[in-house]
Structure formats: structure tokens, C-alpha cells
C-alpha positions in Angstrom: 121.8 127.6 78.0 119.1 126.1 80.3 117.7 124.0 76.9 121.5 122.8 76.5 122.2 121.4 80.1 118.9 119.7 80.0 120.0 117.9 76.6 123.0 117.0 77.9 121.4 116.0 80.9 119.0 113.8 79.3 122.1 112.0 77.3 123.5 110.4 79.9 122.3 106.7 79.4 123.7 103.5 80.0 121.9 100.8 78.6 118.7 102.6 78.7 119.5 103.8 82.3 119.2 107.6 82.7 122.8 108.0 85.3 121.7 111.5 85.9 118.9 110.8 88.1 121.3 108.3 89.9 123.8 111.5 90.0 121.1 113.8 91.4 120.5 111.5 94.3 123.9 110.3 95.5 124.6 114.2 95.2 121.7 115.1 97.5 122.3 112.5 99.5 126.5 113.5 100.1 124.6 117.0 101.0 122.0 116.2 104.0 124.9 113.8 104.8 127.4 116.9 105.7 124.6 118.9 107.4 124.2 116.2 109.4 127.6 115.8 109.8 127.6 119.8 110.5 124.9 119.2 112.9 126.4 116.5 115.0 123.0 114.2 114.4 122.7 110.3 113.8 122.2 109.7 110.5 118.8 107.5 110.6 119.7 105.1 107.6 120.4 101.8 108.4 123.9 99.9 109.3 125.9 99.4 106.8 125.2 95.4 106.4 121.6 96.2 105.7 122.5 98.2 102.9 124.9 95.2 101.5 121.6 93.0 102.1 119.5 95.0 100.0 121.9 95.5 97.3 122.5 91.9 97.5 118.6 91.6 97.0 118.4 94.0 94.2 121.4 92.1 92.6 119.4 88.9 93.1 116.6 90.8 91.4 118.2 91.3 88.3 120.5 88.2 88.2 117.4 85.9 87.8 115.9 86.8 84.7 119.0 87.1 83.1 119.9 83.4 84.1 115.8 82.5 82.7 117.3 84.1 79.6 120.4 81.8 79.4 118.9 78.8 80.1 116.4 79.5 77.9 119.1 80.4 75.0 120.6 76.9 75.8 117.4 74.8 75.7 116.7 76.4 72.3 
């Protein structure tokens, strides 16, 4: 059964992109969130408009060689 769950596991791709590692975190991340929910402590992360910066950045990140690409295609 073990064996199964790890293929199945391992077959969750988008475009190359394993989702289940993405999965794993957001679901351990929900999980210290409630303990320290439970806890009554300050969550140390950053505000949220830092973390719309950064995903703006990593955004950025991947927007630019996509738009070499197209140019590229264009010039050709």
C-alpha cells in the first residue's frame, strides 16, 4: 500500500512541477499555523504585503524569460 501512495504521489505533475511537495508544505504550514493559533503566539512571518512583493518578484522571475522567448520567436 505504502509503494501505491508513493506512485501516486509521485504522479502529481503539472508541467514538470511535482504539486505534492507544494501540497506537503502549505499542509505543514496550515498545521504550525493552528498551534500557534492554539498557542496564542505571533506568527513570525512577514506582513502580508511582503508576501505579495515576493510573489510579485518570483512572478517577475519567471515572466522574463518567457518574454526573451517571444521576442525571440518574433525576430526569427
Amino acid at each position: 500500500m505504502l509503494q501505491e501512495w508513493a506512485l501516486y504521489t509521485a504522479s502529481i505533475n503539472l508541467h514538470g512541477v511535482n504539486l505534492m511537495n507544494y501540497l506537503i508544505s502549505l499542509a505543514i504550514g496550515l498545521f504550525v499555523g493552528v498551534i500557534y493559533g492554539a498557542l496564542d503566539f505571533r506568527s513570525p512571518a512577514p506582513p502580508a504585503i511582503a508576501l505579495i512583493g515576493l510573489m510579485g518578484m518570483l512572478l517577475g522571475e519567471k515572466l522574463w524569460p518567457m518574454g526573451r522567448q517571444l521576442v525571440s520567436g518574433w525576430l526569427t
